[in-house]
C-alpha positions as CSV (number, residue, x, y, z in Angstrom):
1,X,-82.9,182.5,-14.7
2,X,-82.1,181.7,-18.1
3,X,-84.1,178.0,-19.6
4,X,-81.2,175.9,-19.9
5,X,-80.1,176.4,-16.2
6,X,-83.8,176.0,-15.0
7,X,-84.1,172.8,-17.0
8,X,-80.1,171.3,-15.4
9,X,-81.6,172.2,-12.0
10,X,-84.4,170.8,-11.8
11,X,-84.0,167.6,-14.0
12,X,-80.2,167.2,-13.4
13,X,-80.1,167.0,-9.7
14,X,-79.1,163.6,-8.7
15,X,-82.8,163.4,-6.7
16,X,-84.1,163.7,-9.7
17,X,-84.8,159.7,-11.1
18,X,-84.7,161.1,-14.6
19,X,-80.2,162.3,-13.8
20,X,-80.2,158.7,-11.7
21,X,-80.9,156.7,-14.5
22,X,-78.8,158.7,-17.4
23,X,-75.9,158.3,-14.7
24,X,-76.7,154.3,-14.2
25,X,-77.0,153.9,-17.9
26,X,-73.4,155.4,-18.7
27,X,-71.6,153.4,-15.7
28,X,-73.5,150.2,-17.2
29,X,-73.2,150.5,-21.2
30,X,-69.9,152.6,-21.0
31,X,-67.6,151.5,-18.3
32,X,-68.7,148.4,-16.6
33,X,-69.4,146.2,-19.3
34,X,-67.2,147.1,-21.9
35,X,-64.0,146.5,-19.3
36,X,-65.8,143.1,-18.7
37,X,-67.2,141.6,-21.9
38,X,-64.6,142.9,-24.2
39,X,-63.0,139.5,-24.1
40,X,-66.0,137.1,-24.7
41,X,-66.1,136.4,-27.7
42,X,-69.9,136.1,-28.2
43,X,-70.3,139.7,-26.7
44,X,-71.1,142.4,-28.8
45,X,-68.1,144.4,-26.9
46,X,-65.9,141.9,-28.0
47,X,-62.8,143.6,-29.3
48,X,-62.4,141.7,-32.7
49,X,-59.2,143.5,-34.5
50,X,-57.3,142.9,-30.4
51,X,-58.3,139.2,-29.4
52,X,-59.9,136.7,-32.8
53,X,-56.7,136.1,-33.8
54,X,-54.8,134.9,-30.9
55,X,-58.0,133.2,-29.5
56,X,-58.3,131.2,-33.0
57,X,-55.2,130.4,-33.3
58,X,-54.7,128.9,-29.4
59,X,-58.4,127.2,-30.3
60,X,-56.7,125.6,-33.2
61,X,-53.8,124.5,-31.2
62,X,-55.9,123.4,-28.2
63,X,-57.8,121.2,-30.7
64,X,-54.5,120.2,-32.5
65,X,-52.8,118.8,-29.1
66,X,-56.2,117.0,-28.5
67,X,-56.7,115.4,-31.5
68,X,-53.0,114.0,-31.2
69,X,-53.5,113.4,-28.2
70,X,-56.3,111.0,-29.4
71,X,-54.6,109.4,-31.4
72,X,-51.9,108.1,-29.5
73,X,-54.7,107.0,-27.1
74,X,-56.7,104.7,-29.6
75,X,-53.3,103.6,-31.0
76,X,-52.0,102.3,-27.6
77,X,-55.3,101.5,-26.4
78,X,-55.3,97.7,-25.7
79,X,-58.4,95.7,-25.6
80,X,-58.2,94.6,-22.1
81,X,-57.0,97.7,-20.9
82,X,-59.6,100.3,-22.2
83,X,-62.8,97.8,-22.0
84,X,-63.2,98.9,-25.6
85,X,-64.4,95.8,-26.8
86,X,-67.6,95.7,-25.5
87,X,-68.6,98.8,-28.4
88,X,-67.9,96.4,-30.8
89,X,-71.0,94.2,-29.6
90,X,-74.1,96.0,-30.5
91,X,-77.3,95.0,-28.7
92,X,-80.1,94.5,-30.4
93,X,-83.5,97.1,-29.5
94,X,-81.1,99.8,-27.4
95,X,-82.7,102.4,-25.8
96,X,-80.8,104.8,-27.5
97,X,-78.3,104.5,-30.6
98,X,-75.6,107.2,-31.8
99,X,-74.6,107.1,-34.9
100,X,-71.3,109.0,-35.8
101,X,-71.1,109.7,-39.2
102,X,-67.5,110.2,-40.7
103,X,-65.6,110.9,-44.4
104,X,-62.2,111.7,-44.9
105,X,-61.7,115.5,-44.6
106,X,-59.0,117.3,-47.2
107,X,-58.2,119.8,-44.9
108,X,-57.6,119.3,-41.1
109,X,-56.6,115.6,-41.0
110,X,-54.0,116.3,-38.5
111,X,-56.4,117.7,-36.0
112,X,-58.6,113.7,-36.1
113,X,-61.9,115.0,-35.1
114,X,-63.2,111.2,-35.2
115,X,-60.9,110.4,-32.8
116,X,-61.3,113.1,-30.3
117,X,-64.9,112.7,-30.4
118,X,-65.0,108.8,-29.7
119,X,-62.6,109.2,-27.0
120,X,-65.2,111.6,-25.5
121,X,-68.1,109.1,-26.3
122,X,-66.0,106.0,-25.1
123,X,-65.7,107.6,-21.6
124,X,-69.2,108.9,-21.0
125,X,-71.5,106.3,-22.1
126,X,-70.5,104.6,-19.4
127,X,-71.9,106.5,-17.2
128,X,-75.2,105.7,-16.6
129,X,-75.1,102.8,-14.3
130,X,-74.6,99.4,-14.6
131,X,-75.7,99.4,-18.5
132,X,-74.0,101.7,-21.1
133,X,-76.0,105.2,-21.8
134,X,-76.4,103.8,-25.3
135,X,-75.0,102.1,-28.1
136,X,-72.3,103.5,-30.6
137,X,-72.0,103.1,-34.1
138,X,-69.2,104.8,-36.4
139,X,-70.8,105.0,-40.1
140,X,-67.8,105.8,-42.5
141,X,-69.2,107.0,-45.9
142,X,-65.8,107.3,-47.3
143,X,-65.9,106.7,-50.8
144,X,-63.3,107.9,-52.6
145,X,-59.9,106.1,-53.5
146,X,-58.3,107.5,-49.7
147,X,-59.2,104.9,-46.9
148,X,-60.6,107.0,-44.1
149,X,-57.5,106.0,-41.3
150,X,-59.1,107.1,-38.0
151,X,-62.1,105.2,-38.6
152,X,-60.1,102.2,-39.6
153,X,-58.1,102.8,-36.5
154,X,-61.6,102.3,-34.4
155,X,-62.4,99.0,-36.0
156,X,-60.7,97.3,-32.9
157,X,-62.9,99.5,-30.9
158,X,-66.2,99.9,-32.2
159,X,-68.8,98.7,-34.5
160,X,-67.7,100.8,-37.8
161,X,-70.4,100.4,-40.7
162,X,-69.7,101.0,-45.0
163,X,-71.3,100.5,-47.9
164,X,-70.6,97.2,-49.9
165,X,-67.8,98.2,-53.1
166,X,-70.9,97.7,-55.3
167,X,-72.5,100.9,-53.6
168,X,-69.5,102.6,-53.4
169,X,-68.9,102.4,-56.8
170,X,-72.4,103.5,-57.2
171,X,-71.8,106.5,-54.8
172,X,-69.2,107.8,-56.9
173,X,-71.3,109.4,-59.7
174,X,-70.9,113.2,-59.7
175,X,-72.9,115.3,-57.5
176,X,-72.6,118.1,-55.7
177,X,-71.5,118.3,-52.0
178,X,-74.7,118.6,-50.8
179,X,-76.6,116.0,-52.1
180,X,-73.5,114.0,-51.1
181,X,-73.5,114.7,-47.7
182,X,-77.6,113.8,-47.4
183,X,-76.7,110.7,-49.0
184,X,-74.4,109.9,-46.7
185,X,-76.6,111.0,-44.1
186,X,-79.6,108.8,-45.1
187,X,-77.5,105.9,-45.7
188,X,-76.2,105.9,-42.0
189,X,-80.3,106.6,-40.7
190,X,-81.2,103.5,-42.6
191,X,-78.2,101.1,-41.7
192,X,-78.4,101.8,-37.6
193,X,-81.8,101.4,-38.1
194,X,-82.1,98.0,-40.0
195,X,-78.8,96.7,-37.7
196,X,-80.0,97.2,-34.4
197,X,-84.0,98.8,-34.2
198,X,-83.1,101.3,-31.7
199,X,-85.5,102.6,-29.4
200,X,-83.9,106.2,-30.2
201,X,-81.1,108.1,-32.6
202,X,-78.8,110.6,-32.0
203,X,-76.6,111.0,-34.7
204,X,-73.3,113.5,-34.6
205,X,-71.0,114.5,-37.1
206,X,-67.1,113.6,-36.4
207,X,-66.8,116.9,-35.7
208,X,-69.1,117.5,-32.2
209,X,-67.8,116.5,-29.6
210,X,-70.2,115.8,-26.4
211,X,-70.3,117.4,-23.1
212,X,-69.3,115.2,-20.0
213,X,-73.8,115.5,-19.1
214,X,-74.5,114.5,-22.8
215,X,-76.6,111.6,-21.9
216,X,-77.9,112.6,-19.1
217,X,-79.4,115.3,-20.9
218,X,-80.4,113.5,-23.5
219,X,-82.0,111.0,-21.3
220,X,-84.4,114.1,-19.7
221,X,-85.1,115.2,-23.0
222,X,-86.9,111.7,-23.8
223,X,-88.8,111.7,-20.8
224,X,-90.7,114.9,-21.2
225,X,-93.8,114.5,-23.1
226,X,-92.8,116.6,-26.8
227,X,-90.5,114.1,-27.4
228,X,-93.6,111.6,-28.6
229,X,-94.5,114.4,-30.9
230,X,-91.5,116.0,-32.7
231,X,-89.6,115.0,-35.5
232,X,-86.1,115.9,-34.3
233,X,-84.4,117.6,-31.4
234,X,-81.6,119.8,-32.8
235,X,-78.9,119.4,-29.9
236,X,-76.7,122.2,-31.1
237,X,-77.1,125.6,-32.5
238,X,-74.1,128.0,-33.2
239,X,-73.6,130.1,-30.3
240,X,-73.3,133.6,-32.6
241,X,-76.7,132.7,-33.7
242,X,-78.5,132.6,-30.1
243,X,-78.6,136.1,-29.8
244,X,-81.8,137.6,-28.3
245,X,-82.0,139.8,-31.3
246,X,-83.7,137.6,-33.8
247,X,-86.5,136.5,-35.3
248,X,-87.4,133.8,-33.5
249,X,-90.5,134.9,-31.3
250,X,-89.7,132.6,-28.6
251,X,-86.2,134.7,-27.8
252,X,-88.4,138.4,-27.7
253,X,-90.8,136.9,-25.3
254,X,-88.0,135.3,-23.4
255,X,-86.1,138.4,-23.9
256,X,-89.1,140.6,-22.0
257,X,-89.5,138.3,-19.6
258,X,-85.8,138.7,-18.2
259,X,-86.1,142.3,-18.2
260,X,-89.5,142.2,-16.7
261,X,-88.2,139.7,-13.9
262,X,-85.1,141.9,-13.2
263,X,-86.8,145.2,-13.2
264,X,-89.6,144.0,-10.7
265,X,-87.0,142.3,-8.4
266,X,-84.4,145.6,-8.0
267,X,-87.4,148.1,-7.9
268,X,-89.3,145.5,-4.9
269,X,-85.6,146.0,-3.4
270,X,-85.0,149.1,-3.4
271,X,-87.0,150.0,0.1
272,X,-84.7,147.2,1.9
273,X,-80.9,147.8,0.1
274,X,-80.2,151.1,-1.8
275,X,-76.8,152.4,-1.0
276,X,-77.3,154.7,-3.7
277,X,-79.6,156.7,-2.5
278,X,-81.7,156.0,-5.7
279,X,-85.1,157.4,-5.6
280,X,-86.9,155.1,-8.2
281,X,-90.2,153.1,-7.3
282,X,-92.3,150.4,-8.4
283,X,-94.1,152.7,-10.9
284,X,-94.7,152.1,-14.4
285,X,-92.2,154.5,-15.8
286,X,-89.8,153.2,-13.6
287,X,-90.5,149.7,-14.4
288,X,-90.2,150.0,-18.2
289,X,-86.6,152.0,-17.6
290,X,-85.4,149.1,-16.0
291,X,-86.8,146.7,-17.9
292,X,-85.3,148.0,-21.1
293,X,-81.9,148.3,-18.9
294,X,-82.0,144.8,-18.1
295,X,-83.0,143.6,-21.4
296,X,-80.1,145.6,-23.2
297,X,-77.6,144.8,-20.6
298,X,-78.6,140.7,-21.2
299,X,-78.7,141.4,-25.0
300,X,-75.3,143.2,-24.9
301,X,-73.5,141.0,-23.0
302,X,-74.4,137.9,-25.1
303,X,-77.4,135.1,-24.7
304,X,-75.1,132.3,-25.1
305,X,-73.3,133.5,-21.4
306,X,-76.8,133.6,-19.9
307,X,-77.7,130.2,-21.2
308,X,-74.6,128.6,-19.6
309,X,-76.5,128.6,-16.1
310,X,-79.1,126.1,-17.1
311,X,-75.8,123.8,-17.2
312,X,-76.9,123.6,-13.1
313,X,-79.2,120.2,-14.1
314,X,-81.0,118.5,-16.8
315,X,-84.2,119.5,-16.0
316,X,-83.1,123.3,-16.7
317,X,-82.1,122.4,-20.0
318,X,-84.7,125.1,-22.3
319,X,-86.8,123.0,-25.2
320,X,-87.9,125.3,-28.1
321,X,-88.9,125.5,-31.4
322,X,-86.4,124.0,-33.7
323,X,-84.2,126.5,-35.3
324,X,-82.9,126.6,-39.2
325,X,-79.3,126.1,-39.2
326,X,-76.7,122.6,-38.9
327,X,-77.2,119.5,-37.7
328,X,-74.0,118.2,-36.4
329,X,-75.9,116.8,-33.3
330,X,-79.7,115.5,-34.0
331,X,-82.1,113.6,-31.7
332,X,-84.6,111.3,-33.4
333,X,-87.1,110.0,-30.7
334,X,-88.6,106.6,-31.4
335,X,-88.8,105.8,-35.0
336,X,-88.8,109.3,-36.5
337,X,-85.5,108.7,-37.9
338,X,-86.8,106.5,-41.3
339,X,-89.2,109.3,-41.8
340,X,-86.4,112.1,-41.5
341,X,-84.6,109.3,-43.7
342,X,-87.9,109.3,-46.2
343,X,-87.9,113.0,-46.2
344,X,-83.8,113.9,-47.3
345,X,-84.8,110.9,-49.8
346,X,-87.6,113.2,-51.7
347,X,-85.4,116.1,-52.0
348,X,-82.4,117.6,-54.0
349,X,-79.5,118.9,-52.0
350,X,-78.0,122.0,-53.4
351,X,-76.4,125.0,-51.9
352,X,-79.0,127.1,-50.2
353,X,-81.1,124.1,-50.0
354,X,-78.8,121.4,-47.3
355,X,-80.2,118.9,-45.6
356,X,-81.1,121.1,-42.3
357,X,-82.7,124.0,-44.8
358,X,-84.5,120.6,-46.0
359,X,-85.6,118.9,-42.4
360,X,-86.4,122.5,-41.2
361,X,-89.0,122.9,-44.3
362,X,-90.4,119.4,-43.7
363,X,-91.0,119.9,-40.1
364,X,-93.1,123.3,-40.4
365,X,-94.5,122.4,-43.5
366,X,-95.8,118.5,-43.2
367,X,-98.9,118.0,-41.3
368,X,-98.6,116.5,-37.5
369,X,-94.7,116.8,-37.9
370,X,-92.8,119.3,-35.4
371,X,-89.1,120.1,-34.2
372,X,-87.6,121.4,-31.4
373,X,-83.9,122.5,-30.2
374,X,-82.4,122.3,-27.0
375,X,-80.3,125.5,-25.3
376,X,-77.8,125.3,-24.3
377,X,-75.7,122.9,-26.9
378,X,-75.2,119.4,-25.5
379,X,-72.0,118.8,-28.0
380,X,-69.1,121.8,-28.9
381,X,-68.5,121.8,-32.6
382,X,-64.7,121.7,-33.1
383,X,-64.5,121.3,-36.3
384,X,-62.7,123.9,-37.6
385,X,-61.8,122.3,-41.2
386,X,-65.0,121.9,-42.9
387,X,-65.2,118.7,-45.3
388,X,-68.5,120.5,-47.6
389,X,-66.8,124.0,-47.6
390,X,-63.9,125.9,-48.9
391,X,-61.6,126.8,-45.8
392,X,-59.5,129.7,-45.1
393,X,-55.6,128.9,-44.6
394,X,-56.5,129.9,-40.6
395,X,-59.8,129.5,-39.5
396,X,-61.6,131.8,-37.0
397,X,-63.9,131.6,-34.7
398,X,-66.1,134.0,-35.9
């Protein structure tokens, strides 16, 4: 009998584990998840040149209708009606402030991401019992000649902080974006703090909006015992960054440990269920196959979908070492935010060198200090329209 037959025969038989698992492999990575990841957009079968640009562009009109949708709300929202005046009295020593920082945008206007995101924040902070979840400021570091509208449209509502015309005027010397935007930033740490001496910070951007759980998050996050001991929680990180495949070492080990876990459990049950007729045991070969199967299968069919699951309760939430990039939604526990504040104050912004390239430096270089990031996001960023960057005429998602 000529080689190659012998070789078909006696390996390609489907008794043979080695033809059962080429045969599983193809079924997985060729049929069954392509048909059902090449819509998620966060998948690497994702069909970009068939689905970004409808899905951005009914994004962009989802967050159009919403944002106009806020603003007839805080336009017709009475005083009496909506409760709102109680935001406008700050108590002194809160357990936890938030702080939304806010500037005119050039681009986007119509889509009022201030708006949408204090409507979100008016109707959750309320939900913690018979005292608010936390304290809200709005910090508009508007300083150009345009009056920022939406947040002048929350003064009725809300405590909204500025600087005086003296440091506006002072505000106006020419900088670049960057330095700008830690300016602001710094400015808003150090006015919450000196108005109210919070217990706690959050502050978000105008453009993250919170989940419904924000705060109930949020308040987990503060009980467990790293929050004594870091310098900021990052609350957000961009979903097409939380890919397994990355240099974080956290992510490999967690990465292993899926596949380890999902291997052991299908090979221990195997003797009990196996309509298949597979033949594979829990052997050493066998387990590395199918931990490499499992581990490919999590990693092709995106992070960010396995990480929705620990939505289930607070406690699931995953704490980790802070990663590098944005912080539209920060956690400062106790009074870490004047020495995040002191921090942005010894640097120079520049491109390449933001405010989060700045905080991550500080927090892995500065004795004693560490950060940490939560997964999955507590906020969704919507902000489509940058205000630092240049933006296409149509934004994508990706």
């Amino acid at each position: 009998m000529p080689r190659w037959k012998a070789f078909f025969s006696q390996y390609l038989r489907w008794s043979s584990t080695v033809t059962q698992a080429l045969v599983l492999s193809v079924i997985t990575f060729c049929v069954i998840l392509p048909l059902c990841c090449h819509q998620l957009l966060y998948s690497y079968f994702f069909i970009k040149s068939m689905y970004l640009d409808s899905m951005s562009e009914e994004v962009l009109r989802e967050r159009l209708d919403r944002g106009q949708d806020a603003l007839r709300f805080w336009q017709s929202a009475s005083v009496t009606a909506t409760g709102s005046e109680r935001f406008s009295d700050i108590a002194q020593h809160p357990e936890l402030l938030v702080t939304v920082v806010t500037a005119n945008r050039n681009e986007g206007r119509d889509f009022h991401y201030l708006l949408q995101v204090m409507r979100q924040l008016s109707g959750i902070v309320g939900g913690c019992g018979d005292r608010r979840c936390a304290e809200v400021l709005v910090c508009d570091v508007e300083s150009g000649p345009q009056e920022n509208h939406d947040a002048k449209l929350l003064e009725a509502h809300f405590r909204v902080i500025r600087r005086s015309p003296q440091e506006q005027q002072v505000n106006r010397e020419r900088i670049n974006t960057f330095e700008r935007e830690k300016r602001d930033y710094v400015f808003c740490l150090h006015k919450g703090w000196e108005l109210v001496k919070p217990r706690n910070v959050v502050v978000l951007e105008d453009d993250a909006l919170p989940r419904e759980d924000f705060f109930s998050v949020v308040k987990d996050l503060l009980s467990r015992r790293f929050a004594l001991q870091t310098l900021y929680v990052k609350l957000y990180h961009p979903e097409r960054l939380q890919r397994y495949w990355n240099p974080e070492p956290y992510r490999i080990l967690e990465w292993v440990g899926l596949g380890l876990v999902g291997a052991t459990a299908l090979l221990l049950t195997f003797p009990y269920w196996n309509p298949c007729s597979f033949s594979f045991t829990l052997s050493a070969g066998h387990l590395l196959f199918f931990t490499l199967y499992f581990m490919a299968a999590a990693e092709l069919l995106g992070r960010h979908y396995l990480l929705e699951a620990r939505r289930l309760s607070p406690q699931f939430y995953a704490v980790s070492p802070a990663t590098e990039c944005c912080t539209p939604a920060m956690l400062y526990p106790g009074n870490a935010s004047l020495r995040v504040a002191k921090y942005l104050d010894g640097s120079f912004c520049v491109k390449g060198n933001a405010k989060d390239i700045v905080l991550y430096h500080m927090a892995r270089t500065v004795p004693g200090e560490r950060a940490h990031s939560v997964e999955p996001n507590l906020i969704t960023h919507i902000g489509s329209y940058s205000s630092v960057r240049a933006n296409p005429s149509r934004p994508k998602l990706l």
